[in-house]
N, CA, C and O atoms as a Tinker XYZ file with bonds, in Angstrom:
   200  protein
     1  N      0.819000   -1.194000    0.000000    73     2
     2  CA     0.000000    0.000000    0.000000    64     1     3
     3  C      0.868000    1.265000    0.000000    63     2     4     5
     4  O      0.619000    2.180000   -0.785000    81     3
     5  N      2.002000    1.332000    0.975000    73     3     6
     6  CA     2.918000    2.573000    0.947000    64     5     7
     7  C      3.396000    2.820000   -0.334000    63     6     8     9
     8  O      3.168000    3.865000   -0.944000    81     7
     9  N      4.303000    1.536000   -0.921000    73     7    10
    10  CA     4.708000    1.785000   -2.488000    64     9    11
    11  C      3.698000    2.123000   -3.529000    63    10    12    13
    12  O      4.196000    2.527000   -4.580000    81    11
    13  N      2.376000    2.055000   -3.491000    73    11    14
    14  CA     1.042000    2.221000   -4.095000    64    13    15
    15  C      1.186000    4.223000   -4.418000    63    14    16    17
    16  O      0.862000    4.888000   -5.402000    81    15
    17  N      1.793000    4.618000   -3.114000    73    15    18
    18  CA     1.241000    5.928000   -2.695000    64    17    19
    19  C      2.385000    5.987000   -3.057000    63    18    20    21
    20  O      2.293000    6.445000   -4.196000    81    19
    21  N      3.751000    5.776000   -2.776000    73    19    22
    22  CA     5.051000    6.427000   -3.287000    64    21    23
    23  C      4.861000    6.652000   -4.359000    63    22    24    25
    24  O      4.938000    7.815000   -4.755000    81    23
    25  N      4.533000    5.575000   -5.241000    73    23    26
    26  CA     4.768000    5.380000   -7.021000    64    25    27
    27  C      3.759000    6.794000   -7.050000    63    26    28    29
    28  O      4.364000    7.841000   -7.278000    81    27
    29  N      2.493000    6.875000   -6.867000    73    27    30
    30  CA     1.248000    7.971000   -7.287000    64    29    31
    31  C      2.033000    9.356000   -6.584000    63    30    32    33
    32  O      1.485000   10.361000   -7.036000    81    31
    33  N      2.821000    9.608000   -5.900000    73    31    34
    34  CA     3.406000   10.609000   -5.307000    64    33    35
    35  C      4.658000   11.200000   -6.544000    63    34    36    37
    36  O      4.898000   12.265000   -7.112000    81    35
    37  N      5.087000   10.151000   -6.534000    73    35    38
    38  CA     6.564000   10.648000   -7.674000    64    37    39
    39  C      5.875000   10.684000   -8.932000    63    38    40    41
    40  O      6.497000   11.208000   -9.857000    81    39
    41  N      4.580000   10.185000   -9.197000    73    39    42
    42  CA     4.100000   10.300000  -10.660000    64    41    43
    43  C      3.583000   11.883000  -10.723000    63    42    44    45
    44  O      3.656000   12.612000  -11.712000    81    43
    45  N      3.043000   12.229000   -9.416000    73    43    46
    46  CA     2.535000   13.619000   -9.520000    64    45    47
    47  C      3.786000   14.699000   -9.047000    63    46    48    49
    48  O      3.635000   15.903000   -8.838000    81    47
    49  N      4.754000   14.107000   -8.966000    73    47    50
    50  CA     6.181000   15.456000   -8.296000    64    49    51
    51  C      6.719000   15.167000  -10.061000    63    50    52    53
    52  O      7.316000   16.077000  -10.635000    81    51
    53  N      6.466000   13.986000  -10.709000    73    51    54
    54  CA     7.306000   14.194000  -12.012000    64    53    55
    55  C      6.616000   14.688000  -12.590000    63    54    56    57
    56  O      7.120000   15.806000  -12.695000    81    55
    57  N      5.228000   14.703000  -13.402000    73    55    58
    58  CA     4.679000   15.435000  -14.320000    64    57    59
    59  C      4.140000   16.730000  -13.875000    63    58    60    61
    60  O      3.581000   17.480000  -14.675000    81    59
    61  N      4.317000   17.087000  -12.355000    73    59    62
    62  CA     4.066000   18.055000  -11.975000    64    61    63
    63  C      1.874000   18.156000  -12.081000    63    62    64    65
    64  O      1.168000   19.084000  -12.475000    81    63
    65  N      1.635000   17.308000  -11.749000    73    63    66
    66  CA     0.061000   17.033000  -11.731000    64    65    67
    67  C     -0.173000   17.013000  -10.348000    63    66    68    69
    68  O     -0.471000   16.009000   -9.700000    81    67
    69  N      0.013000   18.478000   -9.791000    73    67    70
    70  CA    -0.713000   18.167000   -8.436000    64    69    71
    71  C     -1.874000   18.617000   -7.913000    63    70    72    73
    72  O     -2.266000   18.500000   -6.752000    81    71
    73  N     -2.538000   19.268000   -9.061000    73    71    74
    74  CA    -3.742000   19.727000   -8.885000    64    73    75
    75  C     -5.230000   18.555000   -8.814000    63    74    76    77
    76  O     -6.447000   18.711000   -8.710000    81    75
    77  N     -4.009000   17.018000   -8.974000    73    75    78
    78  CA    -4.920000   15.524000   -9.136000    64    77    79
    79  C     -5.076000   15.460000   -7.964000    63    78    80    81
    80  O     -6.148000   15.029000   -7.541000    81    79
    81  N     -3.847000   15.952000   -6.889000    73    79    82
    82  CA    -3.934000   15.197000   -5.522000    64    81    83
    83  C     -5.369000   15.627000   -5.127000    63    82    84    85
    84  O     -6.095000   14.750000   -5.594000    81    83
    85  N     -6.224000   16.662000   -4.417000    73    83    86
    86  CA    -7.114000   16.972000   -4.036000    64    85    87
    87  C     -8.542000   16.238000   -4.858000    63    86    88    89
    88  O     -9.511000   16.305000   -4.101000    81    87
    89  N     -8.881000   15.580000   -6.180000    73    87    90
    90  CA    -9.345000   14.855000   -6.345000    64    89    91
    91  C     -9.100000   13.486000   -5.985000    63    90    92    93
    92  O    -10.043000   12.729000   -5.756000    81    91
    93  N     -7.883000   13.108000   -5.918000    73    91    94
    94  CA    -7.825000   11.552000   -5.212000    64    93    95
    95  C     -8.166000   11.431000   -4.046000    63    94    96    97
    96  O     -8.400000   10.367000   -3.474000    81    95
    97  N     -8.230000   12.692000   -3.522000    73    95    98
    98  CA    -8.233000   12.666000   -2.000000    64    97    99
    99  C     -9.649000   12.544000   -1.532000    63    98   100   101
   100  O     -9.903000   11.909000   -0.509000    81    99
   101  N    -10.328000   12.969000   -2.047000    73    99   102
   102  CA   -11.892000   13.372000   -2.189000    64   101   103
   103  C    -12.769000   12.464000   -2.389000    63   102   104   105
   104  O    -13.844000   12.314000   -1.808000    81   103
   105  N    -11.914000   11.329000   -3.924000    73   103   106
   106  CA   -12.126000   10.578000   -4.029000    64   105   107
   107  C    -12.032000    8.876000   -3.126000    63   106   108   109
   108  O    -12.690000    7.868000   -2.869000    81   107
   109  N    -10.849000    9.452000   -2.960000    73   107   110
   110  CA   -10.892000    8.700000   -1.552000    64   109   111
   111  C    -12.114000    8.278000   -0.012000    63   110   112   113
   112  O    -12.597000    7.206000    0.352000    81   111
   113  N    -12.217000    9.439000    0.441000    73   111   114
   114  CA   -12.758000    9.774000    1.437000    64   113   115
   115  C    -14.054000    9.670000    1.348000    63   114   116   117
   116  O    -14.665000    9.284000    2.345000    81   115
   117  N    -14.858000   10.029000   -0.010000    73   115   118
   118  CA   -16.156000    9.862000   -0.461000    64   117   119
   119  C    -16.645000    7.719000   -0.268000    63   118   120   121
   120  O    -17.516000    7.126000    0.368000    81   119
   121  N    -15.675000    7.325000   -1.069000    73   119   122
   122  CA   -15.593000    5.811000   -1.024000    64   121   123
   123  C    -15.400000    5.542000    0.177000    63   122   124   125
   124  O    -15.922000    4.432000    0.279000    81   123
   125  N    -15.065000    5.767000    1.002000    73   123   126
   126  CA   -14.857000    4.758000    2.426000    64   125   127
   127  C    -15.755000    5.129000    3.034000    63   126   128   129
   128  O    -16.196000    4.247000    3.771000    81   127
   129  N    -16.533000    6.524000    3.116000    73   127   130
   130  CA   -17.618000    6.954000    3.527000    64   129   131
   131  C    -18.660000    5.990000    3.036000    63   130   132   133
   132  O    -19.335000    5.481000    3.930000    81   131
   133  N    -18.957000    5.602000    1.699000    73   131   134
   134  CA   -19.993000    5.119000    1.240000    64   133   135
   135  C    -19.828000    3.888000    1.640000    63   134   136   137
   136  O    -20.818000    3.157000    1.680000    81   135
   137  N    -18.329000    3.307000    2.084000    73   135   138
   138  CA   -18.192000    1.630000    2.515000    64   137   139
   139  C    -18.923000    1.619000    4.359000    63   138   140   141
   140  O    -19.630000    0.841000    4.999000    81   139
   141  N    -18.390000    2.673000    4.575000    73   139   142
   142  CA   -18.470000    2.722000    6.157000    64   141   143
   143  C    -20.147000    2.925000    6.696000    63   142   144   145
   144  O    -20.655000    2.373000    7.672000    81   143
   145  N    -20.565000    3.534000    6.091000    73   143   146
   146  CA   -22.309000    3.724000    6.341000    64   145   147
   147  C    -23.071000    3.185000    4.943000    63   146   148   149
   148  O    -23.951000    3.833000    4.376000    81   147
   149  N    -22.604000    1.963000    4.521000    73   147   150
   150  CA   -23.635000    0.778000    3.752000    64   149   151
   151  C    -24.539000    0.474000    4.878000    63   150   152   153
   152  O    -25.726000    0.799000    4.926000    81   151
   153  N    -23.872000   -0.188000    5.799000    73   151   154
   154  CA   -24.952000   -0.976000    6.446000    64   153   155
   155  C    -25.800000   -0.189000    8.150000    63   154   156   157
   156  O    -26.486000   -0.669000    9.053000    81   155
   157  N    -25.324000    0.994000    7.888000    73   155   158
   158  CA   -25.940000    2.076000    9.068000    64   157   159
   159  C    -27.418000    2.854000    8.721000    63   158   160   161
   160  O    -27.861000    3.094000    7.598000    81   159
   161  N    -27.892000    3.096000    9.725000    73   159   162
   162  CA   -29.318000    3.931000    9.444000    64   161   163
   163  C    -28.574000    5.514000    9.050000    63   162   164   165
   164  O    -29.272000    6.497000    9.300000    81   163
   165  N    -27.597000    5.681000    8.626000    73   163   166
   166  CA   -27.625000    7.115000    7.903000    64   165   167
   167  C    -27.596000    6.725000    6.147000    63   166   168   169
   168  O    -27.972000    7.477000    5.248000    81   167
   169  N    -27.197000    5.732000    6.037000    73   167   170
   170  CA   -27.232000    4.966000    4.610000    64   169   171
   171  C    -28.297000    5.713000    3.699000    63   170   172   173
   172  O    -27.792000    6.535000    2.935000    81   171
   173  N    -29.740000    5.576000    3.636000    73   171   174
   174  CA   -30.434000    6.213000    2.722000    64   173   175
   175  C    -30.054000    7.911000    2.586000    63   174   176   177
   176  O    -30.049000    8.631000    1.587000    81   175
   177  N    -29.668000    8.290000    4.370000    73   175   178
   178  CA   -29.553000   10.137000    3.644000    64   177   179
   179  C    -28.062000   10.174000    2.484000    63   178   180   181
   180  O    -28.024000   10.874000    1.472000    81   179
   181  N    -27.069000    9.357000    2.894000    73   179   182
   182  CA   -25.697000    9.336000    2.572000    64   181   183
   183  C    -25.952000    9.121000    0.807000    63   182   184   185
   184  O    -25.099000    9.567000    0.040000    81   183
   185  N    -27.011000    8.509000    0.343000    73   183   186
   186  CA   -27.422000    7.470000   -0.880000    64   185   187
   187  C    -27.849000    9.249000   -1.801000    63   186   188   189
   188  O    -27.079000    9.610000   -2.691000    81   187
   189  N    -28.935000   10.043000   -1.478000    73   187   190
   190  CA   -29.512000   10.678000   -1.336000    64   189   191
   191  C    -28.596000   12.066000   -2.276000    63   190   192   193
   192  O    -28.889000   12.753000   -3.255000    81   191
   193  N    -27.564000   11.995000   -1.484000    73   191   194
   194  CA   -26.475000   13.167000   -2.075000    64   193   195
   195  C    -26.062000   12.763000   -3.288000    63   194   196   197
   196  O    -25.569000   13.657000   -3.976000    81   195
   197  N    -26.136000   11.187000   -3.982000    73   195   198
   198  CA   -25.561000   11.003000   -5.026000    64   197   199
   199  C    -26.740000   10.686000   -6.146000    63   198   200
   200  O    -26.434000   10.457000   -7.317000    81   199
């Protein structure tokens, strides 16, 4: 997982694409959100936003 993030780190310090980081990040955080309250009673409002 660390080398996952090294490799995506030096890909964005070499082409100079760091305006991606804040979408991966987002993207990130959105997905574990949607993993983490599947099976919770906030689930339908969480469903709702998308």
């Amino acid at each position: 997982m660390f080398e996952l993030l090294k490799d995506l780190w030096a890909f964005l310090r070499e082409r100079k694409k760091f305006w991606l980081l804040p979408i991966i990040v987002l993207s990130l955080l959105l997905g574990t959100l949607l993993v983490f309250t599947q099976g919770s009673a906030i689930a339908p409002f969480i469903y709702t936003l998308f």
